[in-house]
mmCIF file as gemmi writes it, N, C-alpha and C atoms, coordinates in Angstrom:
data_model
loop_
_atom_site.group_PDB
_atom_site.id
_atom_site.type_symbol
_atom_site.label_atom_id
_atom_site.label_alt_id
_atom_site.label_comp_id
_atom_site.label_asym_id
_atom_site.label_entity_id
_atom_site.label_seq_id
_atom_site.pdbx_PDB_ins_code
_atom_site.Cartn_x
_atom_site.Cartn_y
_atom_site.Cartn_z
_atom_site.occupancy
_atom_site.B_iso_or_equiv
_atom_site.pdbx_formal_charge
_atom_site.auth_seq_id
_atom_site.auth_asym_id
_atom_site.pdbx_PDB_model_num
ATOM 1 N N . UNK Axp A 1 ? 0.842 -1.179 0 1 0 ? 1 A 1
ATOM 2 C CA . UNK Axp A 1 ? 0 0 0 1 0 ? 1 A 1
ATOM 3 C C . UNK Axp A 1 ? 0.89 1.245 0 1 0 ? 1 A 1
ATOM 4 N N . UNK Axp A 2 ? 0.694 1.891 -1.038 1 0 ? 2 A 1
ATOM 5 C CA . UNK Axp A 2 ? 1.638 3.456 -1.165 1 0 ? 2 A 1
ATOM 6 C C . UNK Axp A 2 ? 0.533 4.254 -0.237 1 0 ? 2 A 1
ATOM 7 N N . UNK Axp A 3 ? 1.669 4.833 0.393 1 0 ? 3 A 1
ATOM 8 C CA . UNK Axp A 3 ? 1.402 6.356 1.633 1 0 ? 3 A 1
ATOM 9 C C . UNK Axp A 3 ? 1.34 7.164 0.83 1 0 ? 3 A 1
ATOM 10 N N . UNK Axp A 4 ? 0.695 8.412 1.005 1 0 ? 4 A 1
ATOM 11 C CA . UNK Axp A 4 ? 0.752 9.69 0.808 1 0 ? 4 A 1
ATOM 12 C C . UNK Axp A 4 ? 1.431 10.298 1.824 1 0 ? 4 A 1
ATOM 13 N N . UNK Axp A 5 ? 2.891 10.842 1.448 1 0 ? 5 A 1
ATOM 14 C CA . UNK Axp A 5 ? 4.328 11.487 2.654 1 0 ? 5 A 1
ATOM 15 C C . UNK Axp A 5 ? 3.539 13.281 2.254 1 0 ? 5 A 1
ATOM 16 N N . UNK Axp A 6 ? 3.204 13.168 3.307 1 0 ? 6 A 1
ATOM 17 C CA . UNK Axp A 6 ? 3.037 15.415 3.665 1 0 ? 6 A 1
ATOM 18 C C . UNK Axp A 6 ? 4.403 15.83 3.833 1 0 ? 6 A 1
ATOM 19 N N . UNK Axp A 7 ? 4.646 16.97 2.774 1 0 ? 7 A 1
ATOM 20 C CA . UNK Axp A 7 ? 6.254 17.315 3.263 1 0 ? 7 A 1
ATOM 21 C C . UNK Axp A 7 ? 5.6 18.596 3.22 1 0 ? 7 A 1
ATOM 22 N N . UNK Axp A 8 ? 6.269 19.325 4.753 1 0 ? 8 A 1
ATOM 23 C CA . UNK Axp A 8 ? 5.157 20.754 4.556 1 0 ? 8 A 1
ATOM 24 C C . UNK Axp A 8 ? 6.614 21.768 4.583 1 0 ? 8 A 1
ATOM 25 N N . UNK Axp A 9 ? 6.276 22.83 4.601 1 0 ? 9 A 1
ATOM 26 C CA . UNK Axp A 9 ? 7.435 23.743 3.788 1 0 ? 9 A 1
ATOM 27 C C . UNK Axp A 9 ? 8.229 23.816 4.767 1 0 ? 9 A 1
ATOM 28 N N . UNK Axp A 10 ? 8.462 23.317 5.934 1 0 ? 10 A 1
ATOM 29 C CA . UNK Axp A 10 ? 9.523 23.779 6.367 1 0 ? 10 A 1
ATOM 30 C C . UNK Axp A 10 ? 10.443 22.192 6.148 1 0 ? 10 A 1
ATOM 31 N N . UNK Axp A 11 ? 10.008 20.981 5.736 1 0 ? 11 A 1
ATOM 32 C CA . UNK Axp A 11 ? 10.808 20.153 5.258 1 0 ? 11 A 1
ATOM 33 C C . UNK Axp A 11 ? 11.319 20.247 4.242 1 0 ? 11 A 1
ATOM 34 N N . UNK Axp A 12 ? 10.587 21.074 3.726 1 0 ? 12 A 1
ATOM 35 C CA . UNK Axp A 12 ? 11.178 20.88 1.364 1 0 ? 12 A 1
ATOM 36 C C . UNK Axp A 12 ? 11.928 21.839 2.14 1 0 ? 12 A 1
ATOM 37 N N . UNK Axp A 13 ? 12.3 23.296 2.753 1 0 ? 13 A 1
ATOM 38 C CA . UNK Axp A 13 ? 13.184 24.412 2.634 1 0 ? 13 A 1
ATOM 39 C C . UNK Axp A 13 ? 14.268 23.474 3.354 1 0 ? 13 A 1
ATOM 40 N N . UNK Axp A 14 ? 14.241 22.905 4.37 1 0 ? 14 A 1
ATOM 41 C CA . UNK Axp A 14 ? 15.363 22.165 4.899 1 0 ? 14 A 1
ATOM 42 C C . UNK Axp A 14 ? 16.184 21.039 4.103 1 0 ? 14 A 1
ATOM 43 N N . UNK Axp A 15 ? 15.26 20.164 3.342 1 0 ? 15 A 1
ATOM 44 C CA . UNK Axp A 15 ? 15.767 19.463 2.243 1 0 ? 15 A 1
ATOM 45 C C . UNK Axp A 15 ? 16.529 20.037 1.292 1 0 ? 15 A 1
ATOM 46 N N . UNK Axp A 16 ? 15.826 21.489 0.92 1 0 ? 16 A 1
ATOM 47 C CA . UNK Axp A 16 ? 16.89 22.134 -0.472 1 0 ? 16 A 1
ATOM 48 C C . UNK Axp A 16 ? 17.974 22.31 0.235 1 0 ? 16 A 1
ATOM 49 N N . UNK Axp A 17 ? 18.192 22.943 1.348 1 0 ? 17 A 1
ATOM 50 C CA . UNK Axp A 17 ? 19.211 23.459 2.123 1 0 ? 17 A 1
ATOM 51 C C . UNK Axp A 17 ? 20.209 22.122 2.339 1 0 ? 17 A 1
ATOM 52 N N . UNK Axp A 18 ? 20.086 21.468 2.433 1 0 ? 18 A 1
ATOM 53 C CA . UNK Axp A 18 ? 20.93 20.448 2.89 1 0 ? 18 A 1
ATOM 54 C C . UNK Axp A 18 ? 21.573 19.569 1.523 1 0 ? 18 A 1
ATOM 55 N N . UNK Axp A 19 ? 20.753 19.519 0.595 1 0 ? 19 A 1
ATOM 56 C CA . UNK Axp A 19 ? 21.509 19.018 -1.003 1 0 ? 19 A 1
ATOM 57 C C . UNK Axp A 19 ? 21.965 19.841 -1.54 1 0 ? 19 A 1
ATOM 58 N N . UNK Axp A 20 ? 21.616 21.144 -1.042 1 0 ? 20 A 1
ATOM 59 C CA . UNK Axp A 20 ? 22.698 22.582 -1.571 1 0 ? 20 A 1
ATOM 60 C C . UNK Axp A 20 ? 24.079 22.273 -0.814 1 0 ? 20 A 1
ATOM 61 N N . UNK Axp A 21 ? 24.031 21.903 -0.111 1 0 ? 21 A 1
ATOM 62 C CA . UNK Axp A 21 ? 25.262 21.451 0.749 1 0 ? 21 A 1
ATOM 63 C C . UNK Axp A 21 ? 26.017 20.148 0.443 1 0 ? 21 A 1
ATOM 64 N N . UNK Axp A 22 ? 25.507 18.661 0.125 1 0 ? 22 A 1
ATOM 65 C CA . UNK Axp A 22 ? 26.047 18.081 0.53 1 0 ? 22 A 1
ATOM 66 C C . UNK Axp A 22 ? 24.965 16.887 -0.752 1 0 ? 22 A 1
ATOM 67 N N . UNK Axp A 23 ? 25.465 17.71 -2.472 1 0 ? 23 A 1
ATOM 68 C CA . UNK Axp A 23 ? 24.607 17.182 -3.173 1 0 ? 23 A 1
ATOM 69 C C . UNK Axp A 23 ? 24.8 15.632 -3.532 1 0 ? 23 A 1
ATOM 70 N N . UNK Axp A 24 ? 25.707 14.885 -3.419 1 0 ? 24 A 1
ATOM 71 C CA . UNK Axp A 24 ? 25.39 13.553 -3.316 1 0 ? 24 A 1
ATOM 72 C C . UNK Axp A 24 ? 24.52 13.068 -2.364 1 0 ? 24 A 1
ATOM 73 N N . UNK Axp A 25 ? 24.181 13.251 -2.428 1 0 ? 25 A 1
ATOM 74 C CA . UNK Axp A 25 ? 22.825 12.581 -0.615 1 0 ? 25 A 1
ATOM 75 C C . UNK Axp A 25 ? 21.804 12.753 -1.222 1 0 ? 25 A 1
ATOM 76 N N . UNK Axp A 26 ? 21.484 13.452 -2.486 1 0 ? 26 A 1
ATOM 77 C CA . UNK Axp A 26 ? 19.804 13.97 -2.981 1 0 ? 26 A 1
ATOM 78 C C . UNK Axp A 26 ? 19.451 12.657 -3.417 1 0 ? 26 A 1
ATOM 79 N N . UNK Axp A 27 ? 19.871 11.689 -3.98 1 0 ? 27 A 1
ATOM 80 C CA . UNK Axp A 27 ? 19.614 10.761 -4.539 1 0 ? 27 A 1
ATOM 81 C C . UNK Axp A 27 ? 18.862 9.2 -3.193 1 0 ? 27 A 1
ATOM 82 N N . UNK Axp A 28 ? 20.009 9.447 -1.886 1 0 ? 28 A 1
ATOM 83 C CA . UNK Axp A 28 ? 19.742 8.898 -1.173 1 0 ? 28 A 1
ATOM 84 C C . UNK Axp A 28 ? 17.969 9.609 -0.378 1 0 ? 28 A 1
ATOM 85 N N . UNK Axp A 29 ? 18.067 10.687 -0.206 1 0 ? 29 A 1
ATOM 86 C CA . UNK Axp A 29 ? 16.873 11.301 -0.192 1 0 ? 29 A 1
ATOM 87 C C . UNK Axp A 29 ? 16.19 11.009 -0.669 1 0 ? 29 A 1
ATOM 88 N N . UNK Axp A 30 ? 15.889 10.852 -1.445 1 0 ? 30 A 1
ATOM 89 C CA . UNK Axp A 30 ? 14.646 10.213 -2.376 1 0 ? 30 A 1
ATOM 90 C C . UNK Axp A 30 ? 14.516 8.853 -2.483 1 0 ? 30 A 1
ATOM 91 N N . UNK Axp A 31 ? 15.223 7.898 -2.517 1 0 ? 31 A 1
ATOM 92 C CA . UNK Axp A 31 ? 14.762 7.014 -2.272 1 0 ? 31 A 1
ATOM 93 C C . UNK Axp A 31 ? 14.398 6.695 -1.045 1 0 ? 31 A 1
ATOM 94 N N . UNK Axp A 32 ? 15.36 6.954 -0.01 1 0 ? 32 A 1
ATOM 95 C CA . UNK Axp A 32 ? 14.77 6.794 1.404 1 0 ? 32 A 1
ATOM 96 C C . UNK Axp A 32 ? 12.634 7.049 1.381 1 0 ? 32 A 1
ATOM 97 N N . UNK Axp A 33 ? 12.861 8.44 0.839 1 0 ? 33 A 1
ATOM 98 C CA . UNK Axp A 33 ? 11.277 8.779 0.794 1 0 ? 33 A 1
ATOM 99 C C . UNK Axp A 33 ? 10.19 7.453 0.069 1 0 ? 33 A 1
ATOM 100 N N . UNK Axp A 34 ? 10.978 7.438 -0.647 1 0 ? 34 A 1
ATOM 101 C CA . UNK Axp A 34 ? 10.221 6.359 -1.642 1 0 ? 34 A 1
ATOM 102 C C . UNK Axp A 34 ? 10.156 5.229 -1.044 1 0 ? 34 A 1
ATOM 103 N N . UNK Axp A 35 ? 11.075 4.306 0.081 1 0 ? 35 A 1
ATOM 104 C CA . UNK Axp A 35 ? 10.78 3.796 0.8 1 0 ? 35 A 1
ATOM 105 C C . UNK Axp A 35 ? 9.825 3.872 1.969 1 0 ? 35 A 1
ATOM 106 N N . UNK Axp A 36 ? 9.954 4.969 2.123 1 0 ? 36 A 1
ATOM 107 C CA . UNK Axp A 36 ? 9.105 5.326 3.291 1 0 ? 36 A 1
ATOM 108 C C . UNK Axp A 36 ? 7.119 4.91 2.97 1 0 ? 36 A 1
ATOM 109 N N . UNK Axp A 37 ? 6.986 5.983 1.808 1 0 ? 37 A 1
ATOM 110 C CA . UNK Axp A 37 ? 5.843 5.738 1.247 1 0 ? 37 A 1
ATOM 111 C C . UNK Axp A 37 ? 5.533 3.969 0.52 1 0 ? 37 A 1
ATOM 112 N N . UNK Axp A 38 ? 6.475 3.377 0.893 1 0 ? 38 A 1
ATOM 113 C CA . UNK Axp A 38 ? 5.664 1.882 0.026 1 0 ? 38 A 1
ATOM 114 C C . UNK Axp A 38 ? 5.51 1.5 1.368 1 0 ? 38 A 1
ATOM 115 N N . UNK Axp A 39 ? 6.31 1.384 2.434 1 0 ? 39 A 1
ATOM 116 C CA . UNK Axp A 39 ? 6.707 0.155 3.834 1 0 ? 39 A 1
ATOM 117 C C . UNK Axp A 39 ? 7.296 0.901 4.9 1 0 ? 39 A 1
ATOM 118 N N . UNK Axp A 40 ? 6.362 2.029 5.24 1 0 ? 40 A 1
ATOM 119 C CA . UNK Axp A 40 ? 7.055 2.527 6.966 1 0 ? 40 A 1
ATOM 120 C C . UNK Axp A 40 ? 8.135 1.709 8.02 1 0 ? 40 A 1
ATOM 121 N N . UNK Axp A 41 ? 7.679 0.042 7.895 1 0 ? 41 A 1
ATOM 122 C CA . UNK Axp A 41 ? 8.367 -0.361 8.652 1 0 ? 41 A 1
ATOM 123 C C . UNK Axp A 41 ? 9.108 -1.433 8.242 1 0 ? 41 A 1
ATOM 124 N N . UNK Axp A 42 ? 10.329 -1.277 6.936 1 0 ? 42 A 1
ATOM 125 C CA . UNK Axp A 42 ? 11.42 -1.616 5.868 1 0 ? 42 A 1
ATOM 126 C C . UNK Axp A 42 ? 11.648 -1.808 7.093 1 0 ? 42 A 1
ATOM 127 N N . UNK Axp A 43 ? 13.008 -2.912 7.419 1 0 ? 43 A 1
ATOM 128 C CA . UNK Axp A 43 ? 13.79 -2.989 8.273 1 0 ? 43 A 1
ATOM 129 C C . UNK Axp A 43 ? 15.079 -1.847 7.641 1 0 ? 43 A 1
ATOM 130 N N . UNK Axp A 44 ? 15.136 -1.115 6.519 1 0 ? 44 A 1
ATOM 131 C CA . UNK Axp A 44 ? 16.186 -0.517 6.161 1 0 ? 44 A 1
ATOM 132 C C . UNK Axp A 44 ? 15.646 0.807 6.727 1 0 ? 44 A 1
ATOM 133 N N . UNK Axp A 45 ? 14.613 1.084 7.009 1 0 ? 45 A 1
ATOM 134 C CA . UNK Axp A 45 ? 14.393 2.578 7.629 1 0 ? 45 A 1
ATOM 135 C C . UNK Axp A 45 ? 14.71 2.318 9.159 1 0 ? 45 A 1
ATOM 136 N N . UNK Axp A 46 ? 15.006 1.364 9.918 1 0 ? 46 A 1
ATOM 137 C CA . UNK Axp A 46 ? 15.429 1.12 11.542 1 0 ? 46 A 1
ATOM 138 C C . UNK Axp A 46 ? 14.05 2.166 12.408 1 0 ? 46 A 1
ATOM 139 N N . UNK Axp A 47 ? 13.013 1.53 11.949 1 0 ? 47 A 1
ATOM 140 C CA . UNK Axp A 47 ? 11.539 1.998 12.829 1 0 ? 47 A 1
ATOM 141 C C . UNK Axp A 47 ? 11.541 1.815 14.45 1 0 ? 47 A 1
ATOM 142 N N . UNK Axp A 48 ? 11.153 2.027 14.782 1 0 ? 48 A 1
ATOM 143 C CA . UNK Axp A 48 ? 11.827 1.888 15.979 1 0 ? 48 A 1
ATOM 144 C C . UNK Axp A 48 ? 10.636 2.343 17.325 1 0 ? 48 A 1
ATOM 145 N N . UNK Axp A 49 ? 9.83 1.785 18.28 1 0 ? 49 A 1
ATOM 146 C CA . UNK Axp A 49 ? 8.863 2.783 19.195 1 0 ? 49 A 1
ATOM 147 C C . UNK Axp A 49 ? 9.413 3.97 20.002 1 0 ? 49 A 1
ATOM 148 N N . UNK Axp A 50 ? 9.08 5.046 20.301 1 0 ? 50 A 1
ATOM 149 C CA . UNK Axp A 50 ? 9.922 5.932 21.403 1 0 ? 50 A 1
ATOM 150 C C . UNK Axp A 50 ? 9.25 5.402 22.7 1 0 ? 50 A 1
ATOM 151 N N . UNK Axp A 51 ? 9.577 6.251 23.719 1 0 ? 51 A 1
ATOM 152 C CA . UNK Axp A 51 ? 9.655 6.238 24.958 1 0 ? 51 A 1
ATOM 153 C C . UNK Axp A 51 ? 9.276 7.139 25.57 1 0 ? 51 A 1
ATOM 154 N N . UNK Axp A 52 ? 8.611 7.153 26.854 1 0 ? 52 A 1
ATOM 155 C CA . UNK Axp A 52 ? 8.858 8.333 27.666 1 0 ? 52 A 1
ATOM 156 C C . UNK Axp A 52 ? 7.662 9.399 27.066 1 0 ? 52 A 1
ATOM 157 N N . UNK Axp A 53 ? 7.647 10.594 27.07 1 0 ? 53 A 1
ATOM 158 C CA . UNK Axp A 53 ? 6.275 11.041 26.793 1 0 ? 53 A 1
ATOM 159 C C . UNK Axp A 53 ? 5.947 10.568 25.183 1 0 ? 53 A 1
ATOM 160 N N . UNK Axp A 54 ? 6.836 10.423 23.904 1 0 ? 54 A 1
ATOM 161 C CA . UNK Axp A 54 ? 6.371 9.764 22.879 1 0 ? 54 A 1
ATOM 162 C C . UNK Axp A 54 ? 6.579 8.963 22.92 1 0 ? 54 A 1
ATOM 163 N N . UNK Axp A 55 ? 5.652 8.183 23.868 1 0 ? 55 A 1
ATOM 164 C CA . UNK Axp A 55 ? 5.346 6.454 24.27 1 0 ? 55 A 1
ATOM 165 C C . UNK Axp A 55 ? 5.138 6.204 23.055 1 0 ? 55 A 1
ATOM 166 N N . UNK Axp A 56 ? 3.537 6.854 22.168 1 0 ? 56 A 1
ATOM 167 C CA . UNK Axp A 56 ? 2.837 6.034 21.105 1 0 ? 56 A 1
ATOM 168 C C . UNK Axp A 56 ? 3.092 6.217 20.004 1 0 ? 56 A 1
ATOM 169 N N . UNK Axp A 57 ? 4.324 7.041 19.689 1 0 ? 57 A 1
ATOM 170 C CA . UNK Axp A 57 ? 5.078 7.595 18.312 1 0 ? 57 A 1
ATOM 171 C C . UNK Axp A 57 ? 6.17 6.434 17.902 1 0 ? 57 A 1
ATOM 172 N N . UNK Axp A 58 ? 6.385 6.475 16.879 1 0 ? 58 A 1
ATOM 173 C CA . UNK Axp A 58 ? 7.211 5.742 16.201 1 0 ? 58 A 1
ATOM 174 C C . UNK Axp A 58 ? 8.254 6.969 15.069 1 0 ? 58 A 1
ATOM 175 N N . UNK Axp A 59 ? 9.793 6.17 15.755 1 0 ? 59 A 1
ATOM 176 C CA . UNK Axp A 59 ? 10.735 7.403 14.871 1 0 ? 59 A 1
ATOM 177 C C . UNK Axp A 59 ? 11.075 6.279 13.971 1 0 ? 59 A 1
């Protein structure tokens, strides 16, 4: 099942900012995303539960 990923503007301005910097990684960027949206919990994204007040969040 493909996700619909919300990237709201302060992620795209941080994203440009950071492949303006350090443009081999844009490629890894995007696929990461593209992973994200097929399988939240890829064992290659390292999903993981939090703790502590974000008991019910997942990083």
């Amino acid at each position: 099942m493909m996700r619909e990923l919300l990237r709201p503007n302060t992620f795209i301005r941080a994203a440009k900012k950071y492949v303006r910097r350090q443009q081999y990684k844009a490629d890894e960027i995007k696929s990461t995303l593209e992973l994200l949206s097929e399988n939240v919990f890829d064992s290659r994204l390292k999903a993981h539960k939090l703790k502590g007040e974000l008991e019910n969040s997942w990083a």
